[in-house]
N, C-alpha and C positions, 0 to 999 in steps of 0.2 A: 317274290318281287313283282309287284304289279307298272311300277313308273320302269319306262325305258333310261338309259342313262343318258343320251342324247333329252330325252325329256325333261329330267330333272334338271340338269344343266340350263336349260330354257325357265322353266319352273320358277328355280333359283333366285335367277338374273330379276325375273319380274317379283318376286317376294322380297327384296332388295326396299320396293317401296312402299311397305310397310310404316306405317309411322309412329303406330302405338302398340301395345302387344296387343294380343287376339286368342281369348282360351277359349278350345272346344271342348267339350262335352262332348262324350261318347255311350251310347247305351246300346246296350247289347247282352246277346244272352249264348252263353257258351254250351248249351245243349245241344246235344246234334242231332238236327229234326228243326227244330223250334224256330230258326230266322236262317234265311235262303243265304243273306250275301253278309253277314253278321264277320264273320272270320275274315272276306277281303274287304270290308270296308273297312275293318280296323288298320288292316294292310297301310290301304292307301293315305287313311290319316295320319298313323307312325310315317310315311315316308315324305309325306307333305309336310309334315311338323320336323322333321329333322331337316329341310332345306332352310330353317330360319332359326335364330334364337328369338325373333319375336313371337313367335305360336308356340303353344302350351296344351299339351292333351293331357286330358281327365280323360278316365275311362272307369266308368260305374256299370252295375248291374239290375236291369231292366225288373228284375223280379226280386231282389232284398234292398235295393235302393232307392224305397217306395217312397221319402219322403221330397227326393231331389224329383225323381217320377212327377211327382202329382206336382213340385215347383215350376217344374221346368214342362210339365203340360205334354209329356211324354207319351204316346195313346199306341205306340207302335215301336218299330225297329225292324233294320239298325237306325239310329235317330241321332243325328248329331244337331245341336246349339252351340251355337259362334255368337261370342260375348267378347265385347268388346270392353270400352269403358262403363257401360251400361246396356244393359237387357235390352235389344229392340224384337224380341221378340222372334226372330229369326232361326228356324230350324229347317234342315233337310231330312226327309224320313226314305233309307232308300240308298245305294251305292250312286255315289256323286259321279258317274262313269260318261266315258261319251261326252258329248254335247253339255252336258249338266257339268263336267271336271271344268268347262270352260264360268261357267254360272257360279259354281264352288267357288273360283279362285277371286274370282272379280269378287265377287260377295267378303272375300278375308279383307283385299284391299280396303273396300267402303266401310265394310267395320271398324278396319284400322284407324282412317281419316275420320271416322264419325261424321261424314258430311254425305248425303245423298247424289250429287251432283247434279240436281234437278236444277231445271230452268229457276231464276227468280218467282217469278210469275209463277208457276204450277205450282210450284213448292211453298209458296203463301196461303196457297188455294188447301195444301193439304194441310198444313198446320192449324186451318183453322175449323179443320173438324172434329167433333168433340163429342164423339161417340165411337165407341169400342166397335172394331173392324178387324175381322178375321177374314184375311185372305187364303187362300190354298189354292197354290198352281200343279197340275196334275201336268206332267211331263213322262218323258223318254228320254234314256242315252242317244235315239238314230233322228230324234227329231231338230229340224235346225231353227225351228219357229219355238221352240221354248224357250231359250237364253232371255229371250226377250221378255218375253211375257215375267218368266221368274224373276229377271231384275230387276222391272218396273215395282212388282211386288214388296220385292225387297226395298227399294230406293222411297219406297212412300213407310213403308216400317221403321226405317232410319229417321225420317223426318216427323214422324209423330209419335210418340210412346204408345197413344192409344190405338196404332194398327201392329199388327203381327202377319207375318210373311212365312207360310209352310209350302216347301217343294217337294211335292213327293213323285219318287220316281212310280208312278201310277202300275208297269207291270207287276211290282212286287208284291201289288198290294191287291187281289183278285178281288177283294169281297168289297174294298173300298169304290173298285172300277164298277162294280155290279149297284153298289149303293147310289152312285150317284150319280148314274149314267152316260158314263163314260166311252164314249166310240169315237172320239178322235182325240187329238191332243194339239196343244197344249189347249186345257180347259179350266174357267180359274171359276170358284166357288167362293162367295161371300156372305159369309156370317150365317151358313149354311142352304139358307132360304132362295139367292139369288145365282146366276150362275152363265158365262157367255163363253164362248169359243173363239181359238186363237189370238192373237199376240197384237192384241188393241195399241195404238200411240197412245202416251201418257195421258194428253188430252182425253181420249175416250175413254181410257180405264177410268181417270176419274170422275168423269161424268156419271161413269158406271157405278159408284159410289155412292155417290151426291143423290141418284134419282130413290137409291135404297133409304139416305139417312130423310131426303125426303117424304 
């Protein structure tokens, strides 16, 4: 058991508003050796999924289920995709623990709703970008400045098809922290090439965008 019962209980209440279903996708690889937190993230999503009948877990395999893999843009694990009525793109690579469980949950709600809850105004400003944007926010469970940074992420991947939103819990992933230079957190990475530190307001992350598609 990873949720406390007093947690679930809370959990629960807030999964209550839900509005549409919500299937996650799970990829994992049941070798022992092979993926560090693989066996309790599956944990945590069977017990997050059974506080609702609106969540639905799939659970595939990272290494013979090369075709959903290479669909769903899989490059890692454990690696979960939260689909809602349509693909926004949306994956966690990494045990959604900590600080990031709070990022998780909020993240099922705005799938649910399908609505970013972005400002008018900002949220015109993203829809009318019309180039393919790859975000990846590099996080921590002990950090309190990622929630942020990851939601914004998320919240602009909801409102345009063409951005996608990857949270990776960056310890897990040592070679990735080494690739991209990673010495503090929360650090977000766009479309490889560009890349800024800590948990920007909407405004500025999308500035940060805008001066790349320029």
């Amino acid at each position: 058991m990873i949720l406390q019962e007093n947690d679930k209980i809370q959990i629960k209440e807030r999964l209550r508003s839900l509005s549409k279903p919500v299937k996650l996708l799970y990829f994992t690889q049941q070798i022992l050796g092979q993926c560090q937190f693989c066996t309790e993230t599956e944990s945590l999503l069977k017990e997050v999924c059974d506080l609702s009948d609106r969540l639905n877990l799939e659970i595939y395999n990272f290494v013979n289920d090369t075709h959903l893999v290479e669909e769903y843009g899989i490059d890692k694990i454990p690696a979960t995709a939260i689909i809602g009525e349509s693909d926004h793109g949306i994956r966690f690579f990494g045990i959604p623990s900590g600080y990031e469980f709070a990022t998780f949950l909020e993240t099922l709600l705005l799938v649910s709703d399908d609505k970013s809850g972005l400002a008018g105004s900002i949220s015109k400003e993203i829809r009318q970008i019309d180039q393919s944007i790859q975000l990846q926010v590099f996080a921590t469970p002990t950090c309190p400045y990622c929630p942020k940074a990851a939601l914004t992420a998320i919240q602009f991947a909801i409102e345009n098809p063409l951005i996608s939103a990857s949270i990776v819990e960056i310890s897990e992933f040592p070679h990735i922290a080494q690739k991209y230079s990673v010495m503090g957190v929360p650090k977000v990475v766009i479309n490889e090439t560009h890349s800024f530190d800590g948990a920007l307001p909407e405004e500025l992350f999308l500035e940060k965008i805008q001066e790349i598609i320029k």
